[in-house]
N, C-alpha and C positions, 0 to 999 in steps of 0.2 A: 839571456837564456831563460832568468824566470819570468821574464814578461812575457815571451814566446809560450810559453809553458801554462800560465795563468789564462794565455787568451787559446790558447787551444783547449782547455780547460772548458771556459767561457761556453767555447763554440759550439763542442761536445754537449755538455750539457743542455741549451739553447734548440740545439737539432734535436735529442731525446726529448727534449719538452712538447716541438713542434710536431714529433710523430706520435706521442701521446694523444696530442690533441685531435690530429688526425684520425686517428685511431675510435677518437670518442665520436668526432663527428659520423662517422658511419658503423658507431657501435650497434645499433636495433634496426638498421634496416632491412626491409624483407624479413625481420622475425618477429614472435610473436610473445609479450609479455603477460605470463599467468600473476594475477595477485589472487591470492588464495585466502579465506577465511574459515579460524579457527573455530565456528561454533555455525549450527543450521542455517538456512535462510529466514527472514524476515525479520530478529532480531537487533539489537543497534549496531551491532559491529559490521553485520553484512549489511547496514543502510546505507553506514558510513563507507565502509570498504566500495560496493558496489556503484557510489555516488563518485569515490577517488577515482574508480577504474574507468568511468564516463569519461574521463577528462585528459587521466595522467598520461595517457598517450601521444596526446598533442604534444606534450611539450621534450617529450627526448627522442635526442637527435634520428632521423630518417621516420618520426611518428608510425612506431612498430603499433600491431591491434594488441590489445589487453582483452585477455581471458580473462574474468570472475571465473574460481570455483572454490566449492565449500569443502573444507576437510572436517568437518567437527570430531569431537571426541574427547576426554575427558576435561572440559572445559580450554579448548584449546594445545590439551597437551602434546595433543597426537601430530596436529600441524607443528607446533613448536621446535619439539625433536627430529621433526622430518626435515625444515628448515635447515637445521644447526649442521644437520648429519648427511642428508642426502638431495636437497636441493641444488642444484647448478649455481653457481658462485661467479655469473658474469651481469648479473643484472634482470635477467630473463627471470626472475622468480621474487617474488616481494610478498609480505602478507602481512595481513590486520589476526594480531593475538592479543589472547585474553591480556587485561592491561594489568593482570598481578604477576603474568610471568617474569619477571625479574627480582621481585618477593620470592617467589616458590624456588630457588636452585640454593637461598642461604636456607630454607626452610625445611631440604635435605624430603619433600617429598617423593614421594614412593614412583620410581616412571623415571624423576629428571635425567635427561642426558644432553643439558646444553648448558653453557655459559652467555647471559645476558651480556655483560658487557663486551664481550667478541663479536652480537651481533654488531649489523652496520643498519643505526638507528635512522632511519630518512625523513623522517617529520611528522608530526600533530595534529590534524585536523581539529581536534575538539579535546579537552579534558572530560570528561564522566564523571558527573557526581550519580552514586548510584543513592537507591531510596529503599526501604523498607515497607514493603504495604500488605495490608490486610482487604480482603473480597469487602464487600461491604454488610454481607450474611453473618458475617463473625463476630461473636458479642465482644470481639478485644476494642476499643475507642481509642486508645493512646497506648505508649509503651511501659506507662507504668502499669498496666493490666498484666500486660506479659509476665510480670514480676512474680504473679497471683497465682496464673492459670495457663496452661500447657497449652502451646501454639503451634497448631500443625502449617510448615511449611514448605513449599518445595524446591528443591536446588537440582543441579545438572553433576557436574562431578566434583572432585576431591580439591582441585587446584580453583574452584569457581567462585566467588565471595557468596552466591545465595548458599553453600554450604559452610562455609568457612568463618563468615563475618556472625551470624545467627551462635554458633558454637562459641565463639570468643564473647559473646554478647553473656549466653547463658554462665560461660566460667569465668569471666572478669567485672562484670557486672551486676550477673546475679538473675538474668531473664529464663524462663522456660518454653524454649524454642524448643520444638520436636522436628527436626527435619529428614524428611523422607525426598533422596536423593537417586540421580537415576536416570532424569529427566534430559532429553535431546535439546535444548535452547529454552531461554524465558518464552518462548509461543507455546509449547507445550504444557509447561507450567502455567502459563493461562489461562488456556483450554482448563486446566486440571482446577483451578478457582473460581470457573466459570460454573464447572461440572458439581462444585461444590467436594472435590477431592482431596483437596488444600486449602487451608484459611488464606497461604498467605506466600511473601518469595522477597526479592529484592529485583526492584527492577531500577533502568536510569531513568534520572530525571528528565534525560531528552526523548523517550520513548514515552512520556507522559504528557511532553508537549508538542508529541508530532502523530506518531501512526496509531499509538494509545490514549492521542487528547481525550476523547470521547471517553474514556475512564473519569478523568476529572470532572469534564464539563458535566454527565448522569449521574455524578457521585455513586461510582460503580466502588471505589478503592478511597479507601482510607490511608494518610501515609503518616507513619509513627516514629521513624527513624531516619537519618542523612544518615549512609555510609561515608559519612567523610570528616577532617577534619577540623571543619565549625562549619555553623548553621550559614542558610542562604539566604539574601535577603528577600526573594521574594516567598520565603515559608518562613519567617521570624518565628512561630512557637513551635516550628518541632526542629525537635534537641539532634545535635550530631552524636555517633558514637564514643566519642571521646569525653565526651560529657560524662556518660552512664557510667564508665572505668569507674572503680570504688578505692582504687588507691593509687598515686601519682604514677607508680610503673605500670599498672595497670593503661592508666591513661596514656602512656608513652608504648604499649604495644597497641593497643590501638591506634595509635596516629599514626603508626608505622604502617600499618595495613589499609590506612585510608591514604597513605600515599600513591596508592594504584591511581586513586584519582584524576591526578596531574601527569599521569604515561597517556590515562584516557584512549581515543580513538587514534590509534598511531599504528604507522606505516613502517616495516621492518625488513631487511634483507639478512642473509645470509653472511657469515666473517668469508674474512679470505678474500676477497674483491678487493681491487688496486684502486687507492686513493683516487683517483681519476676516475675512478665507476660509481664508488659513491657520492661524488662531489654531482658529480651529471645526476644520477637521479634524486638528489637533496634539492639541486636546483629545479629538475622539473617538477617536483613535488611544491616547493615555493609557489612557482607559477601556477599550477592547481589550483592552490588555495585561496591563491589572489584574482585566478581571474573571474569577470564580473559575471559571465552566463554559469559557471559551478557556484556563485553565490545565488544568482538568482534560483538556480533551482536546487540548494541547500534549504533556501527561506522556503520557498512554493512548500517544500518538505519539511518545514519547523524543525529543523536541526539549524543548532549555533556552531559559530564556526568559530573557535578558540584555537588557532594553529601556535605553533613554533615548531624554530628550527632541526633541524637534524643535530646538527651541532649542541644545540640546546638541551634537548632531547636526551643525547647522548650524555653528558653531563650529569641529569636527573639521574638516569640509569645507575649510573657510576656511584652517585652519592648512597643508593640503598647499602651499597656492600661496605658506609661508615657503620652501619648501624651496631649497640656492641654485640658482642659473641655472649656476654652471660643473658642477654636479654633475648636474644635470639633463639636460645634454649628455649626457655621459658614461652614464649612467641609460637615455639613449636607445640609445645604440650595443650597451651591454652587451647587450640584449633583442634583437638583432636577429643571429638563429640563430645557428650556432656557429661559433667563430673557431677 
């Protein structure tokens, strides 16, 4: 009787697996997949987003079309929440956000209504190290100037690191950032450095080696700082922010907020989706990454392609919410303008 029992067991389960699978294989056919991005066009997230959404289609199952569209607004916040709250929870909705949103829900900013690790994290395209730069008009040379003399610079909204990272700079390190925030994407803050409206912002460093080379190569932009946590080797003398920190917890809120870094350019869905839906679109996000014509035309586009897993991903996520609770206080205050 319990062998009977055990293999009917077996069998049962077996068939629910095999209609599962069923199920996935003609998950997206005939419909149409939006990947949505948190912040304007032409900046890195819609490079990168934009570049996924060429591709990601190919590879899940009945190859549904993907919609790009842009939801910007306070640095991603406004996608994020929509995500969490009101997006369709079957696969049909994915999106590229800002890479500090899962910092910002321990950080109890003003707006949050989602839980990062509920989302369902689908994979990596590239880490983000972001940079710190000044017009090349501005008599700042390096960031110990900053220390001296009042730096006008520009940011997008509350939850966005050109506002945020500049603020911790000035209260745990000791820099005189003046940031004038407000701004629709780092394109507009461009313009606005171009314009000579702003000295200065934080932009990534892949946006220096692809759509904004021509920054470098005219010595249009000075770059004075790594938001991140240590220096890169191909800029050996400028210092990362963890550096500047003036006392060891200092330096340890800082690291924490250059951990956005390693979320970088990632791909995110909605909680609530069945093991089976995010497994399929983890895998076809894999395949994305790897296959050889979206690398060929990552390179053509000087964007690096630093993927991992979903899985992986998901993991990183998970680790911010070790970070402590007294420091975390603290974390908060630092960011919030200058003291």
């Amino acid at each position: 009787m319990k062998s009977a029992s055990r293999l009917l067991c077996l069998a049962f389960a077996l068939l629910i697996g095999s209609a599962a699978r069923a199920d996935e294989a003609d998950a997206f056919r005939g419909r149409t997949v939006t990947l949505y991005i948190g912040t304007g066009p032409g900046g890195g997230y819609d490079t990168y987003g934009r570049l996924v959404g060429r591709f990601f289609g190919r590879f899940l199952p009945g190859a549904p079309g993907v919609v790009v569209q842009n939801m910007p607004g306070a640095s991603s916040l406004v996608l994020t929440n929509f995500l969490y709250n009101k997006a369709p929870r079957d696969g049909t909705a994915v999106a590229v956000i800002n890479q500090a949103m899962p910092m910002e829900q321990f950080l109890q900013t003003e707006g949050i209504a989602y839980d990062s690790n509920r989302f369902a994290w689908i994979g990596r395209a590239s880490s983000a190290v972001e940079t710190g730069i000044v017009w090349h008009t501005s008599p700042v040379k390096r960031i110990e100037d900053v220390f001296t003399r009042e730096t006008i610079v520009g940011g997008t909204g509350p939850t966005s690191s050109t506002v945020f990272i500049p603020n911790l700079l000035n209260n745990l390190a000791g820099t005189r950032f003046k940031v004038i925030s407000g701004f629709n994407g780092t394109n507009e803050i461009g313009l606005a450095m171009e314009r000579g409206e702003v000295e200065g912002s934080g932009t990534p460093l892949e946006s220096l080696k692809s759509y904004r080379a021509h920054w470098m190569r005219e010595g249009k932009i000075r770059v004075l700082v790594l938001w991140s946590a240590q220096r890169e080797p191909e800029m050996p003398d400028v210092p990362s922010i963890v550096e500047l920190g003036r006392t060891e917890e200092a330096r340890r809120i800082l690291k924490f907020y250059a951990s956005a870094d390693d979320i970088g350019r990632s791909l995110v869905a909605p909680p609530g989706m069945t093991a089976e839906r995010i497994a399929t679109l983890r895998r076809a996000f894999d395949a994305t990454v790897r296959d050889p014509q979206f690398l060929e035309d990552a390179t053509k586009a000087g964007l690096e392609i630093k993927p991992m897993s979903g899985e992986a991903l998901q993991d990183l996520v998970s680790e911010v919410a070790t970070f402590p609770k007294d420091l975390i206080v603290k974390a908060r205050t630092a960011r919030e303008g200058q003291k």
